[in-house]
Steps between C-alpha positions, in 0.01 A plus 500: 500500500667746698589863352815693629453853433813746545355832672459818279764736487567694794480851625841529667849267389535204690811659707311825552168415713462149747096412323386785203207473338458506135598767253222600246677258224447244796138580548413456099729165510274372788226581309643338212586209665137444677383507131696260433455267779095532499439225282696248626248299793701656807322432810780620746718812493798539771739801509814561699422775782694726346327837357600435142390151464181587675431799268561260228311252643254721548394619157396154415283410808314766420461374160408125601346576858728250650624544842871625472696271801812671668765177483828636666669163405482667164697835594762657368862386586640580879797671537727375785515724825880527419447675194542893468456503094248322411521588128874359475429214686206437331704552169747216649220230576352531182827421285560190705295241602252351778771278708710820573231676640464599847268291739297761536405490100533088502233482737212762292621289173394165689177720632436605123536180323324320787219766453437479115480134560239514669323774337135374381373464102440783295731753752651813351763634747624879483901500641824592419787426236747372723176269644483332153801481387492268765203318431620465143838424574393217756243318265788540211745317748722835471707632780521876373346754694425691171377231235291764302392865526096510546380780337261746693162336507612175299275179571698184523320177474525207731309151514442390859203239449755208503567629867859633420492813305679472156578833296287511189672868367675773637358819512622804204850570623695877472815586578469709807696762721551247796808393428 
């Protein structure tokens, strides 16, 4: 089983600060969310590198005393060097799907989907929305960027013991600001 966890909510808007940490309704949905995942035989715990999947990451390897892994094939989404507004662009991607995107973003979806892969049993990984959407999107055989919107701290649920992983449920969705 791996677990996808979205990171809590942030401190700062995701156009307003390059890597924020959480907000305090972040920190009590980490906490909330290493409750949850505390009973379920996880034996590895990666996180993107960036600060608010590590503070979410965080809150339950503390609770589990399991090593928390930086895994930058995990990440959040890179922007292309060409691109002055991130947020508009980022707006763009996210309506369309993965064969527009630049090469630059091809290249960390191959890295991502590679990654989870390869990910050992009983994994929880902390990362991003965009990160899986993907995941989700690719094991659905969907093409959308945006195939669901991951609510802060939801768990979704894949089976990788048959050596591909296969998505069991997708974590509690919410309408969100990002679009």
């Amino acid at each position: 089983m791996i677990y996808l966890v979205r990171h809590g909510e942030a401190a700062a808007s995701w156009g307003a600060h390059p890597d924020p940490g959480l907000s305090e309704t972040g920190k009590a949905q980490a906490n909330s969310a290493a409750i949850s995942l505390s009973d379920l035989g996880i034996t590895h715990a990666f996180s993107s590198p960036m600060q608010r999947c590590q503070e979410t990451g965080a809150a339950f390897a503390e609770r589990s005393k399991l090593a928390l892994t930086r895994e930058p094939d995990v990440t959040e989404i890179p922007t292309p060097s060409d691109i002055e507004d991130r947020v508009s662009w980022l707006r763009g991607l996210m309506g369309g799907s993965w064969v527009d995107a630049p090469d630059i973003v091809q290249a960390w979806h191959s890295k991502l989907l590679s990654r989870i892969q390869e990910l050992p049993e009983h994994s929880v990984v902390f990362t991003h929305f965009v990160a899986i959407n993907a995941i989700v999107g690719h094991l659905e055989g969907n093409d959308a960027v945006t195939v669901f919107r991951p609510n802060y701290c939801s768990i979704t649920k894949l089976d990788n013991s048959g050596g591909n992983p296969v998505l069991l449920e997708r974590g509690q969705a919410l309408e969100t600001k990002v679009l």
